[in-house]
BAGUKE-251155 format. One record per residue (C-alpha): x, y, z; residue in three letters; residue number from 1. Coordinates in nm, 2 decimals, decimal comma, always signed. Example, Ala and Ser with C-alpha at 12.3 -4.5 7.8 and 13.67 -1.06 7.14 Angstrom:
BEGIN
> u; v; w; aa; i
> +1,23; -0,45; +0,78; ALA; 1
> +1,37; -0,11; +0,71; SER; 2
// end
This chain:
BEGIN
> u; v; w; aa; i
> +8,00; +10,20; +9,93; UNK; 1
> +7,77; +10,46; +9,72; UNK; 2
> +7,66; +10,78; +9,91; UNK; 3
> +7,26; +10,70; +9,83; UNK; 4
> +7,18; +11,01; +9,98; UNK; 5
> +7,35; +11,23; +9,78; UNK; 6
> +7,33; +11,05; +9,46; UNK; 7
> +6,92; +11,12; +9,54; UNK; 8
> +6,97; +11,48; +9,69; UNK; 9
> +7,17; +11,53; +9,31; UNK; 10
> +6,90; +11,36; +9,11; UNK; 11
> +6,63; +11,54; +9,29; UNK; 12
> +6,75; +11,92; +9,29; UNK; 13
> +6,46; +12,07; +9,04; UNK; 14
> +6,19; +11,94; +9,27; UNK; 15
> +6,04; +12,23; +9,48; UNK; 16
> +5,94; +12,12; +9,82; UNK; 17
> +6,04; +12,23; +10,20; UNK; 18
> +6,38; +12,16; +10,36; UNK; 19
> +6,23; +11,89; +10,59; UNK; 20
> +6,00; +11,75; +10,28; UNK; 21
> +6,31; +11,75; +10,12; UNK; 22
> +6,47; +11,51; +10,34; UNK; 23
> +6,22; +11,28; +10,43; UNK; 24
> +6,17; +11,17; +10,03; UNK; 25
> +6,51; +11,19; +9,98; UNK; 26
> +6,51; +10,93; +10,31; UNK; 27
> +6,29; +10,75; +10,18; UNK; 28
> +6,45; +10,69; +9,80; UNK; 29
> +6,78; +10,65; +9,94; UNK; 30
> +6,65; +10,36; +10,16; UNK; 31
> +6,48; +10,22; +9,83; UNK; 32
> +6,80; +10,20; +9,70; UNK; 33
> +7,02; +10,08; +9,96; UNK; 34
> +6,77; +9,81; +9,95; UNK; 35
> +6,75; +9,77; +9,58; UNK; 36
> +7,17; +9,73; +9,60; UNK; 37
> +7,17; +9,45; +9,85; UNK; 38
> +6,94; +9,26; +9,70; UNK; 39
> +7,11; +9,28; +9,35; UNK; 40
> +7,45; +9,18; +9,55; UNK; 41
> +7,32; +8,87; +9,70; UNK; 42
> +7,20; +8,77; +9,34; UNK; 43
> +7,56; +8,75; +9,27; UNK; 44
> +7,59; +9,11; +9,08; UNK; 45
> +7,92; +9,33; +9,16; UNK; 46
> +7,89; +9,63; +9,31; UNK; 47
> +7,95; +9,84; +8,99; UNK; 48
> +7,64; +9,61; +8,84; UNK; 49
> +7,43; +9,64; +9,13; UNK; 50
> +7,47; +10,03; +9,13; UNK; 51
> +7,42; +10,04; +8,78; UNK; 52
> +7,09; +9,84; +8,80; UNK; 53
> +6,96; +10,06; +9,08; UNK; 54
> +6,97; +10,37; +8,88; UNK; 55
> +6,83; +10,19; +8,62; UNK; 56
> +6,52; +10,10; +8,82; UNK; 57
> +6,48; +10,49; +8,93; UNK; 58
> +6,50; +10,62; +8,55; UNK; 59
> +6,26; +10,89; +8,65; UNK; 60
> +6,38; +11,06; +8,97; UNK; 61
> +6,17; +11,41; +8,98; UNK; 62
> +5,86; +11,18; +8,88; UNK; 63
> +5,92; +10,94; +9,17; UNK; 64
> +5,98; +11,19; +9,45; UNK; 65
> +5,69; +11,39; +9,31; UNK; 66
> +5,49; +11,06; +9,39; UNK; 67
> +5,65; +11,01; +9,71; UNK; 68
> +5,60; +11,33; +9,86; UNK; 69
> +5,21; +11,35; +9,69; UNK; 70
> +5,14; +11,03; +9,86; UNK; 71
> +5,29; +11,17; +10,18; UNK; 72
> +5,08; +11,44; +10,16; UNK; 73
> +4,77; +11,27; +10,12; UNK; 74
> +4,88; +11,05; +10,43; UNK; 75
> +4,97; +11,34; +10,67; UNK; 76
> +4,59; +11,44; +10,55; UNK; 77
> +4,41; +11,19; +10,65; UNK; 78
> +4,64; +11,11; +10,96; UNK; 79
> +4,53; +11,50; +11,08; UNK; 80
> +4,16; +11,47; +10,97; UNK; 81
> +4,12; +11,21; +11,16; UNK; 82
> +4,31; +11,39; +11,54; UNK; 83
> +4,14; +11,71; +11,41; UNK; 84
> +3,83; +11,61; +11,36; UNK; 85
> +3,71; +11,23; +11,42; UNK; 86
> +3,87; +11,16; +11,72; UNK; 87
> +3,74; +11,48; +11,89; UNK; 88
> +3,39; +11,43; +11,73; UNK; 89
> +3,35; +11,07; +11,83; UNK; 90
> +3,44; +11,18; +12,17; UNK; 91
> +3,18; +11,44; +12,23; UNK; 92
> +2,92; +11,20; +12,03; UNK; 93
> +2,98; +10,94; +12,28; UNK; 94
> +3,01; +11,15; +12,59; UNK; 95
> +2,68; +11,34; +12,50; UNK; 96
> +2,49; +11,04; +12,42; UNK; 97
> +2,63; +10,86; +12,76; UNK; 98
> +2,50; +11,22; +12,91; UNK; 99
> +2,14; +11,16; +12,76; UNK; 100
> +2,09; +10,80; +12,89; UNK; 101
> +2,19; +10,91; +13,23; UNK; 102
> +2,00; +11,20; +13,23; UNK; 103
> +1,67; +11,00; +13,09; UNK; 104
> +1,75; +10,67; +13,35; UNK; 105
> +1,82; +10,87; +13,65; UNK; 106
> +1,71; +11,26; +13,59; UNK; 107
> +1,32; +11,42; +13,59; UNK; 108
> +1,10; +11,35; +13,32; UNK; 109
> +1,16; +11,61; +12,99; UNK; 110
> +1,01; +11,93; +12,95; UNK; 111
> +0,75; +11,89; +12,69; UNK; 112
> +0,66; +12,14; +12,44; UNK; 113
> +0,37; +12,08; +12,23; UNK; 114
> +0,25; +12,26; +11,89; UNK; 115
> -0,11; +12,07; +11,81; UNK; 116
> -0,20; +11,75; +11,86; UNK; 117
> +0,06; +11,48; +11,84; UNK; 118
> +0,36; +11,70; +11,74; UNK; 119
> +0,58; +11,75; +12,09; UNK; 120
> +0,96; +11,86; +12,11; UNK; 121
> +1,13; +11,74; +12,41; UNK; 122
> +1,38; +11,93; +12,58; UNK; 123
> +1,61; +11,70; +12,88; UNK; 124
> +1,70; +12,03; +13,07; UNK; 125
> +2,01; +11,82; +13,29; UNK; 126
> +2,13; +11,74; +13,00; UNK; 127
> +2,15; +12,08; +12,80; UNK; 128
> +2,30; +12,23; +13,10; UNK; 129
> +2,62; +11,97; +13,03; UNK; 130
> +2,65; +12,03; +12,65; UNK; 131
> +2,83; +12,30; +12,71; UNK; 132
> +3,14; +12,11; +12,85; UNK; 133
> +3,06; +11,88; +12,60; UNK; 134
> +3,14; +12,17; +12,34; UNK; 135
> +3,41; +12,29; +12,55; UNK; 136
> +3,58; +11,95; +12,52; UNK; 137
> +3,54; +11,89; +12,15; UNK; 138
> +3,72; +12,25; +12,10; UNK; 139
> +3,98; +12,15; +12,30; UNK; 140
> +4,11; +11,84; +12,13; UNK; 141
> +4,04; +11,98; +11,81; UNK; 142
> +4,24; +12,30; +11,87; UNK; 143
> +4,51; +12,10; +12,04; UNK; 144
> +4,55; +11,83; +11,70; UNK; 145
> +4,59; +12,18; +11,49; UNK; 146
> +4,24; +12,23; +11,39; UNK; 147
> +4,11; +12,52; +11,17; UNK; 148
> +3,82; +12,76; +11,26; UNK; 149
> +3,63; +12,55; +11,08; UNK; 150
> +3,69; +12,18; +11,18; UNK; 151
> +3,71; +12,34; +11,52; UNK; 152
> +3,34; +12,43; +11,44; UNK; 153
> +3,26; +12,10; +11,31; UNK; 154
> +3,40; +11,90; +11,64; UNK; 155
> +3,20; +12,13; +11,90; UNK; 156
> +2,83; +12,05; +11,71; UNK; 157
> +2,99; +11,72; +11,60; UNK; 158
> +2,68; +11,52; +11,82; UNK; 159
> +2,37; +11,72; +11,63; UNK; 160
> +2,52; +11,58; +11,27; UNK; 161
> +2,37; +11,21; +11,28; UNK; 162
> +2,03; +11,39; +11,40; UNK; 163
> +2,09; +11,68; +11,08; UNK; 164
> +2,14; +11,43; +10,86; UNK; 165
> +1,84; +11,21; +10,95; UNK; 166
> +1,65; +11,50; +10,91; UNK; 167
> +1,78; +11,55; +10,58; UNK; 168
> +1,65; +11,24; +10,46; UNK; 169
> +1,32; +11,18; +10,66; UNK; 170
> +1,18; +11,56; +10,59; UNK; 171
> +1,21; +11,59; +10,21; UNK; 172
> +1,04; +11,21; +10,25; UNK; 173
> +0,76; +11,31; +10,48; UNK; 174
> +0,69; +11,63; +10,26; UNK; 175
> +0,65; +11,40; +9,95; UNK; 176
> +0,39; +11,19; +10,06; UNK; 177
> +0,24; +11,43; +10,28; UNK; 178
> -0,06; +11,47; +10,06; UNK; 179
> -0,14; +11,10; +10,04; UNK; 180
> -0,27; +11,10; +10,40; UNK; 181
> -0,51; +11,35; +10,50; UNK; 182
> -0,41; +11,58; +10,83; UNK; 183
> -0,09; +11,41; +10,82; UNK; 184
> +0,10; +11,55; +11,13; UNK; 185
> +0,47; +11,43; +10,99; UNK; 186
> +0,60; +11,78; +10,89; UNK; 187
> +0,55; +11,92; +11,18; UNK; 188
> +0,67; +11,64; +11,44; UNK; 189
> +0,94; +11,64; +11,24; UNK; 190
> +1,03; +12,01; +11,27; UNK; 191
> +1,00; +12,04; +11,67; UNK; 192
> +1,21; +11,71; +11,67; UNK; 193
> +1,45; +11,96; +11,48; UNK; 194
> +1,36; +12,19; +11,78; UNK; 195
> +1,45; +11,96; +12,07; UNK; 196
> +1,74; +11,75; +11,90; UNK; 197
> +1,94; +11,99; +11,66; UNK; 198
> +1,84; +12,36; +11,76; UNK; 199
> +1,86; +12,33; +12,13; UNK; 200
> +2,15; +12,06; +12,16; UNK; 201
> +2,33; +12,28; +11,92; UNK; 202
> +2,30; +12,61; +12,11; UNK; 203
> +2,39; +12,43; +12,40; UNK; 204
> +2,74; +12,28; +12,24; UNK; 205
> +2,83; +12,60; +12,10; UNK; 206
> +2,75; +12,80; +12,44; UNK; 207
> +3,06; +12,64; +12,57; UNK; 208
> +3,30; +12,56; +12,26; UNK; 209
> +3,27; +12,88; +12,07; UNK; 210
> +3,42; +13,08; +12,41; UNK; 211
> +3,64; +12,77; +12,48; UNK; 212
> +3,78; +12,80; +12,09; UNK; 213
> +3,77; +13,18; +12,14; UNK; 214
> +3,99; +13,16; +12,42; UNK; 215
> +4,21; +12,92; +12,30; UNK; 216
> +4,29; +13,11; +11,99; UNK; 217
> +4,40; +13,43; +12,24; UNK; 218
> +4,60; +13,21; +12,44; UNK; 219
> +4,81; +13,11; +12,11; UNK; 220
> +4,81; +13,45; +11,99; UNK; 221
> +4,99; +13,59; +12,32; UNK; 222
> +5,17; +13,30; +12,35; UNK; 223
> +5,33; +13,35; +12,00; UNK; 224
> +5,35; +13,71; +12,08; UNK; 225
> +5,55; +13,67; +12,37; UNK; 226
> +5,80; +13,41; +12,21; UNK; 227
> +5,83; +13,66; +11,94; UNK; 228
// end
């Protein structure tokens, strides 16, 4: 019975990854080929056959593992984009949304700031006082999956993105045909919507997740210090 493992390990010495990398394509071919081998001996091929068709299947060996351990890569990607960054953000989307029906069902009417005649921004005061758990939260399980500064970031304000990027679109849209109807009030009421749903939700978020992320990243710095 061939040694798949080190027949790959041989075949794959020039290719430059990390010891544990390293293993897990060499796993990986070595199962390829165990599987390759019984396949070709239930067709009825000896083992010296057999063998010799498996290596002729894997003429390429640095090739192959390079492909392996690219696609790896790209899967351990996505896999952490998606505990670094979606699952947190989807979380605080949700909570803060369930946070604003409540708050607009069950709490006082919003506090209404007006700029001329129609534009208003309103402001649910309950409901910014909770953002900042909200942001808290969202740092949390972002830090937690591994996160960087940045994604870290991008989880706490994940709840104002849907309202930015509507704004991205409806603004530019509004501006363009602004001077088709006269004393059109669009611009504006769209800017204090800015106000109420992107400025003062998003101060509110990071009130709470940028200390949260700030004291998280102390904690791991002492905590590696001390293991150290």
């Amino acid at each position: 019975m061939r040694d798949w493992h080190k027949l790959v390990s041989e075949h794959l010495g020039a290719l430059n990854l990390e010891a544990h990398e390293r293993a897990e394509v060499i796993e990986e071919l070595a199962g390829h080929l165990e599987e390759a081998f019984a396949e070709f001996r239930r067709q009825g091929l000896s083992e010296q056959g057999a063998a010799k068709r498996c290596l002729a299947e894997f003429n390429d060996w640095y090739e192959l593992g390079r492909k392996i351990h690219s696609a790896r890569r790209k899967e351990d990607i996505m896999t952490n984009r998606v505990r670094q960054l979606w699952l947190p953000g989807l979380v605080t989307l949700v909570l803060s949304m369930g946070l604003l029906a409540l708050t607009q069902i069950f709490g006082p009417k919003p506090w209404i700031f007006s700029w001329g005649h129609p534009p208003v921004a309103l402001f649910y005061i309950p409901w910014l006082f909770t953002l900042p758990l909200v942001g808290a939260l969202g740092a949390y399980l972002s830090h937690r999956a591994g996160g960087s500064r940045r994604v870290v970031f991008s989880s706490i304000v994940f709840p104002i993105l849907p309202f930015v990027a509507a704004t991205l679109v409806i603004l530019p849209v509004s501006l363009l045909f602004d001077h088709v109807i006269a004393h059109n009030p669009a611009p504006m009421a769209i800017l204090l919507a800015l106000l109420g749903w992107v400025f003062g939700p998003g101060v509110a978020l990071l009130a709470g997740g940028l200390p949260a992320q700030l004291f998280l990243s102390r904690r791991l710095s002492s905590g590696r210090t001390i293991s150290s």
